[in-house]
C-alpha positions in Angstrom: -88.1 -194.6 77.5 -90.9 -191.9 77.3 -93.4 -190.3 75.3 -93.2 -186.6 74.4 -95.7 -184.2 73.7 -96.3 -180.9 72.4 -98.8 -178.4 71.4 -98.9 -176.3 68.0 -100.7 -173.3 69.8 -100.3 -172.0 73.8 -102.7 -174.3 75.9 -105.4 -171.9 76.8 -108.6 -171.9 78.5 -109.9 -170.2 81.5 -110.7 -173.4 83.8 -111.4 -174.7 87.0 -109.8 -178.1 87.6 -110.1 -179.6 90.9 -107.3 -182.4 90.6 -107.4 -184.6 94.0 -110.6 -186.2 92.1 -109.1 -186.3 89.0 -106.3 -188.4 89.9 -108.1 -190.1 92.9 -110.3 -192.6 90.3 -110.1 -196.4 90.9 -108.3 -197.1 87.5 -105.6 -195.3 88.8 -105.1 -197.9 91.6 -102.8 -200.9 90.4 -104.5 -204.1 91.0 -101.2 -205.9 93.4 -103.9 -209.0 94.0 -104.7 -209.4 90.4 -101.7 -209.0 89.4 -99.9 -211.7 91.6 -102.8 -214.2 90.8 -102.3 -213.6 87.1 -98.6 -214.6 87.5 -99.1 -217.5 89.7 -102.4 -218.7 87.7 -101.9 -218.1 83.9 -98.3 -219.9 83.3 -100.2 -223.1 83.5 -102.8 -222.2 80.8 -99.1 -220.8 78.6 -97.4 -224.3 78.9 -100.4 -225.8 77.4 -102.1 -223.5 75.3 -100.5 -221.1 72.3 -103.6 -219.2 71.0 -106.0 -217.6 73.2 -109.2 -216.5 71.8 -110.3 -212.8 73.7 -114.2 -212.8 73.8 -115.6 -209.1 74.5 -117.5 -206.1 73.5 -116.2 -202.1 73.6 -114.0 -201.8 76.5 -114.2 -205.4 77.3 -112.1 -206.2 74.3 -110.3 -203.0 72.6 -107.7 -202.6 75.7 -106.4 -205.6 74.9 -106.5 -205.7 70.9 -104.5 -202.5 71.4 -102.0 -204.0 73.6 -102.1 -207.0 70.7 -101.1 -204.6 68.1 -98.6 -202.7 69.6 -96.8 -205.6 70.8 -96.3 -207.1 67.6 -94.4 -203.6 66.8 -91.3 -205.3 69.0 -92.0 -208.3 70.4 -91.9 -211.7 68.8 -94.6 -213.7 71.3 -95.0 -217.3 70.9 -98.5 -217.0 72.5 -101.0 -215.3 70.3 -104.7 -213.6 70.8 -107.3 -213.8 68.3 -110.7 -211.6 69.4 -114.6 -212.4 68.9 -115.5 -209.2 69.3 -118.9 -208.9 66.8 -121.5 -210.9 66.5 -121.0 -210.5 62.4 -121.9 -214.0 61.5 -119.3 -214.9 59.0 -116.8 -213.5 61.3 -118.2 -216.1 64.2 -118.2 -218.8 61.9 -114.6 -218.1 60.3 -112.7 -217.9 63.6 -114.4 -220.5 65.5 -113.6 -223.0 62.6 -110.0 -221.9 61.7 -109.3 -222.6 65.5 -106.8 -225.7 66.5 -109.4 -226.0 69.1 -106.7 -228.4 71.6 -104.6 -225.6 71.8 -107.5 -222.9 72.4 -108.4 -220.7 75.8 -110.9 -218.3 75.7 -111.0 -215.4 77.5 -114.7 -214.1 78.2 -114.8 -210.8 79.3 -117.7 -208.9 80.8 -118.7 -206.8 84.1 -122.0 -207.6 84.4 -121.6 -211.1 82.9 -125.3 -210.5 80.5 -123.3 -208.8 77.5 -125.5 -209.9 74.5 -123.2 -210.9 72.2 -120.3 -211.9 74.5 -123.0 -214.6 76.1 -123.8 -216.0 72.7 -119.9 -216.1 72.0 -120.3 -218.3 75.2 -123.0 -220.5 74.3 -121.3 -221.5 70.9 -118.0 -222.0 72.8 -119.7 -224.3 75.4 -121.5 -226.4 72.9 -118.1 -227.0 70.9 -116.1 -227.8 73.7 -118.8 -230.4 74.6 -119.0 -231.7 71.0 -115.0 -232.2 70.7 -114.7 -234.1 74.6 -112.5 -231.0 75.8 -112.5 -230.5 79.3 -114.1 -226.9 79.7 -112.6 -226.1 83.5 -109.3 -226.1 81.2 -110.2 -224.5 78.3 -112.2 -221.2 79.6 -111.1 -218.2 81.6 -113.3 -216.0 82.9 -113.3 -212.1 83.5 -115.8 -209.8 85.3 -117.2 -208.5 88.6 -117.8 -210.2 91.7 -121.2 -211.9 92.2 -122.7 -211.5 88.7 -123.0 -214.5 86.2 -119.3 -214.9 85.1 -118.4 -215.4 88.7 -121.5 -217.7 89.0 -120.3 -219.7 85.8 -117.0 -219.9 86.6 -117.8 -221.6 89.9 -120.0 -223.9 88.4 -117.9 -224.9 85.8 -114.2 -225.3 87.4 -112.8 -222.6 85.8 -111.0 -219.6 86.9 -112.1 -216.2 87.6 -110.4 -212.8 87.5 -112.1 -210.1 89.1 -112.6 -206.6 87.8 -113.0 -204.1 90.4 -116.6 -203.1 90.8 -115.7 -199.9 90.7 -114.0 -199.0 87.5 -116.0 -198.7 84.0 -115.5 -201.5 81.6 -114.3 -198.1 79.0 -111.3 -197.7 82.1 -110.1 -201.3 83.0 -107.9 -201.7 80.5 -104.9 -201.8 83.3 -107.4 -204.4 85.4 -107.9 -207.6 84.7 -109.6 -207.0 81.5 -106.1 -205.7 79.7 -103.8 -207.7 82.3 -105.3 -211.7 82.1 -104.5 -211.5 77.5 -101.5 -209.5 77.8 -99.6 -211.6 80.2 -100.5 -214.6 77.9 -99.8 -213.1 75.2 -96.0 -212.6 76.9 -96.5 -208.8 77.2 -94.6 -206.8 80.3 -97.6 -206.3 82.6 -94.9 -205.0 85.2 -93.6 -202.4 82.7 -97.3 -201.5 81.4 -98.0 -200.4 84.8 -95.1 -199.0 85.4 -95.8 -196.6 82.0 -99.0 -195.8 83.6 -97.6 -194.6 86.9 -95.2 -192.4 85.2 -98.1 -189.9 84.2 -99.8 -190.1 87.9 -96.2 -188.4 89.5 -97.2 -185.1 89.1 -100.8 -184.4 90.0 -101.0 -181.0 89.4 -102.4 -178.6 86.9 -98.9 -179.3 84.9 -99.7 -182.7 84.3 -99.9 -183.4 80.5 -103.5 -185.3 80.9 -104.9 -182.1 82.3 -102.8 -180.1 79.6 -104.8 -182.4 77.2 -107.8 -182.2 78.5 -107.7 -178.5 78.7 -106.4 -177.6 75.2 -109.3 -180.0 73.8 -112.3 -178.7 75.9 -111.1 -175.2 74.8 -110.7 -175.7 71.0 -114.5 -177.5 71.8 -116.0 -174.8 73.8 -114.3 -171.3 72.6 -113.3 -171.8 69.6 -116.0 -174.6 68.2 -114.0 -177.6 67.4 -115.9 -180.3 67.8 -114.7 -183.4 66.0 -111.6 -184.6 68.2 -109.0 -186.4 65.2 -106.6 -189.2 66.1 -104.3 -189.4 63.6 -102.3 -192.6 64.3 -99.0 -193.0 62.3 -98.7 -197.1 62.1 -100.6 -199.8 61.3 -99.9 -201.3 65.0 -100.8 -197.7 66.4 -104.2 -198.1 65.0 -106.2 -200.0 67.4 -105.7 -197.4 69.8 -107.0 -195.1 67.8 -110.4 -197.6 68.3 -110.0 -197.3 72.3 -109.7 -193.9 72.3 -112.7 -193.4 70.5 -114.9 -195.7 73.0 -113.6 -193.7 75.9 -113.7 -190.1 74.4 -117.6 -190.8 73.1 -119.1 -192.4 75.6 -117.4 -190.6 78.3 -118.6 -187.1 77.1 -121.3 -187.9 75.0 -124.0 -187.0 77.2 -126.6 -183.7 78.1 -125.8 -182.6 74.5 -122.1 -182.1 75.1 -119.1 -183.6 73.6 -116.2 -183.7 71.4 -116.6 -186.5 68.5 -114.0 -188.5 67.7 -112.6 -189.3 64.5 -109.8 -191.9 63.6 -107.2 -191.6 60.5 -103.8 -193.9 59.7 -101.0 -192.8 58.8 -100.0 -192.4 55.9 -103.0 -194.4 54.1 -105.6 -191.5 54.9 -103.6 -188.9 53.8 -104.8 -189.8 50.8 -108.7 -189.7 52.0 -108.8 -187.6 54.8 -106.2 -184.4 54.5 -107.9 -182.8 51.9 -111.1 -182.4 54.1 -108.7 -181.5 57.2 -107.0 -178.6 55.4 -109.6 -177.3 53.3 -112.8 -178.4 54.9 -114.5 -176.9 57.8 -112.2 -175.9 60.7 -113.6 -177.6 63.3 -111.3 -180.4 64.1 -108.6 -181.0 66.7 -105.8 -183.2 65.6 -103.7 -185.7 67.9 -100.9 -187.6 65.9 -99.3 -190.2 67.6 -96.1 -191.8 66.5 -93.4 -194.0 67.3 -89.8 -192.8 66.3 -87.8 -195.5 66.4 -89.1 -198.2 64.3 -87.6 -202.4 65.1 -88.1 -203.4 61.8 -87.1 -201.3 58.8 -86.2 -202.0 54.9 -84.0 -199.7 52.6 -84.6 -198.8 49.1 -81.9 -200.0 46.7 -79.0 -198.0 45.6 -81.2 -196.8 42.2 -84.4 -196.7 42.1 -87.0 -196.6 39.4 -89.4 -193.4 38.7 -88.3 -191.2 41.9 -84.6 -191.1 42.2 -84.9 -189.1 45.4 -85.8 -191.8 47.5 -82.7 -193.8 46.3 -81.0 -195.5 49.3 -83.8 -194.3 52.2 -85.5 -196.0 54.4 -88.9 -196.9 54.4 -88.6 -195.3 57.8 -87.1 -192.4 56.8 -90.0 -192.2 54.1 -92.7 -192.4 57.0 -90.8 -190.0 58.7 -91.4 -187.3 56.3 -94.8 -187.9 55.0 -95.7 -187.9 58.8 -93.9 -184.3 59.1 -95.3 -183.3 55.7 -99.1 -183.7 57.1 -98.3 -182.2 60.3 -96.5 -179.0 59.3 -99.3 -178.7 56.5 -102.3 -178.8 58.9 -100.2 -176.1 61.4 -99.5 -174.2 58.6 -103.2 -173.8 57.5 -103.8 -173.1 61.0 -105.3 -176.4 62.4 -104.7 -176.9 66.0 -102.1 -179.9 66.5 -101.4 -182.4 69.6 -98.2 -184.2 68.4 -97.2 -187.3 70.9 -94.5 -188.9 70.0 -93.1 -192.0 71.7 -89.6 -193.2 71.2 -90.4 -196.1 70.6 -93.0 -199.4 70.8 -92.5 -200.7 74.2 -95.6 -201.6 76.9 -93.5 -198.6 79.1 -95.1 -196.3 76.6 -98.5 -197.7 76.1 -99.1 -197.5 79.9 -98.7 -194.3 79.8 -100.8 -193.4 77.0 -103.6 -195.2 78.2 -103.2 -193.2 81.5 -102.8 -189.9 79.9 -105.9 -190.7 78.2 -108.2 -192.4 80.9 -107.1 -188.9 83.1 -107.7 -186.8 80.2 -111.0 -187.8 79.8 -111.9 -187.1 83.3 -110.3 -183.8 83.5 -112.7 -182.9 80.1 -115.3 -184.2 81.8 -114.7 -182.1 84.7 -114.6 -179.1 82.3 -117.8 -180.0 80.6 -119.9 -180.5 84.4 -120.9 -184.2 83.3 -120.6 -187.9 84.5 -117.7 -189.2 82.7 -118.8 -193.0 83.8 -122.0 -194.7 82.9 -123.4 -195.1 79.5 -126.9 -194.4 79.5 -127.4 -193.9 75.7 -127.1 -197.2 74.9 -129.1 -198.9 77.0 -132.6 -198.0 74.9 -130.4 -200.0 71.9 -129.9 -203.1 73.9 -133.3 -203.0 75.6 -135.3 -203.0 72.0 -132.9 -205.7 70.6 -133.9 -208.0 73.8 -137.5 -207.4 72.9 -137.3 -208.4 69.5 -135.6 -211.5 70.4 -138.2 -212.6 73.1 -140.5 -211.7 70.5 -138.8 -213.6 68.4 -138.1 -210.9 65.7 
């Protein structure tokens, strides 16, 4: 198992990275109380329950859609997750009545417990459950921090609670109980995931590849003026984390005027859209492809084929393969700076670590740029006008 990386230029930059507090962050910490309640609590809700519906926002929800979609790469589960994660209203309406509600647990996630639209996912769950005679101490799970209103609720109503530790940003809990209480349902490897995410925490010096990341980023950003940050994921299952990635690079380093925005692409579907801007366009891009190399399901072409007798016999792996080499060798040859991570293959091992590398990454660039990586102070003007127009009443 492993994930391998490499850099189409010499990582450069002249910086100063202090990396005890890079590597001493509580999301680095594995949760041993969590975890052992998950495995004692949650087999229970598996026996009875095959779907369970994940309700969050941002980082309350796209951990674990990530960890989803790269599990359906290589594992058949017979548990699955379905997410209300917008408040798009024919979206609501389509999952909550496509549900076989008896065999439903929902999952709400949220730190504070007040999230917007998670609460209204809450309210419309609650009133269901009521209407259909279900018992709601079975049916709901709760996820957030101690003494806020999903703690509250939770007591209130008989049902259990998993606790996110106060200290770790909603953006960075993907390896709390915010990833951990869906994937174990969902009959990922929590042990395994963890153990992934360890792997990049062994060597905590300068040579580590998060701070190799970081530093190659921040100095095409800062010297050399790059500053849209492209993740290129090669796989339809890959995807998704292209989605986290983008909360945690954003809103990380979005702040005092700085930062690096990101920008997702999937392989090969926009090199059809997208390549023609990254070659020719303006040069200000970095580019990370990520890719799996060994694929669990694969189809070959027939013996003869019809129009292009050159991909007689292939597979449609081996086809991937080398439009996924095509794009990259294009971009280096034009000159484009390229982060190619490769894992070899789908496994939670590998996820762990990416979400490691990444979540360290991001602190190192923060580092670099002299900001706050935690905290999300931009949005809160958003959410304070849209609570005003609703006690207004629009």
């Amino acid at each position: 198992m492993g994930v391998y990386i490499n850099f189409s230029t010499p990582v450069e930059g002249d910086f100063e990275i202090n990396t005890s507090k890079i590597f001493d962050q509580p999301f680095t910490r594995y949760p041993k109380e969590v975890v052992e309640k998950i495995k004692k609590t949650l087999p229970r809700f598996k026996e009875k329950f095959s779907t369970m519906v994940v309700c969050g926002m941002g980082g309350s929800s796209l951990g674990a859609k990530t960890i989803d979609s790269f599990a359906r790469a290589f594992n058949e589960a017979d548990h699955g997750l379905v997410f209300l994660d917008n408040v798009d209203p024919t979206l609501v309406k389509q999952i909550l009545e496509s549900l076989d509600w008896k065999n439903t647990v929902f999952c709400f996630v949220s730190k504070s417990g007040t999230t917007l639209e998670t609460v209204v996912f809450l309210n419309l769950v609650l009133e269901e459950l009521r209407r259909r005679n279900l018992p709601v101490e079975e049916h709901i799970i709760f996820v957030g921090d101690r003494g806020k209103s999903f703690e509250e609720m939770a007591n209130s109503l008989g049902c259990e609670f998993f606790e996110i530790p106060s200290d770790v940003d909603g953006r960075f809990s993907v390896l709390t109980s915010t990833g951990l209480v869906p994937s174990f349902f969902a009959d990922f490897d929590i042990d395994e995931l963890w153990e992934g995410a360890r792997e990049v925490l062994r060597d905590q010096s300068e040579d580590n590849p998060a701070i190799k990341l970081a530093k190659y980023k921040m100095d095409n950003y800062l010297n050399k003026g790059r500053s849209v940050s492209v993740m290129f994921t090669y796989g339809n299952y890959l995807f998704p984390f292209s989605f986290w990635y983008s909360q945690l690079w954003a809103e990380s380093l979005g702040k005092e005027g700085k930062g690096q925005t990101p920008l997702k692409a999937l392989g090969t579907v926009d090199q059809h859209s997208l390549v023609q801007l990254f070659r020719e366009g303006p040069d200000d891009k970095v580019y990370q492809f990520v890719k799996a190399r060994e694929i669990k399901w694969d189809t070959q072409l027939p013996e003869h084929t019809q129009i292009l007798d050159y991909i007689a016999n292939k597979k449609v792996s081996e086809i991937f393969r080398a439009l996924y080499e095509g794009t990259k060798e294009a971009l280096i040859q034009t000159g484009r700076p390229v982060i190619s991570i490769e894992l070899d293959r789908y496994s939670a091992f590998n996820l762990g670590y990416l979400f490691m590398l990444y979540m360290l990454a991001t602190v190192a660039a923060a580092q670099i740029l002299g900001i706050n990586p935690f905290g999300q102070p931009g949005v809160e003007l958003g959410k304070r006008i849209a609570k005003e127009r609703l006690q207004k009443g629009l």
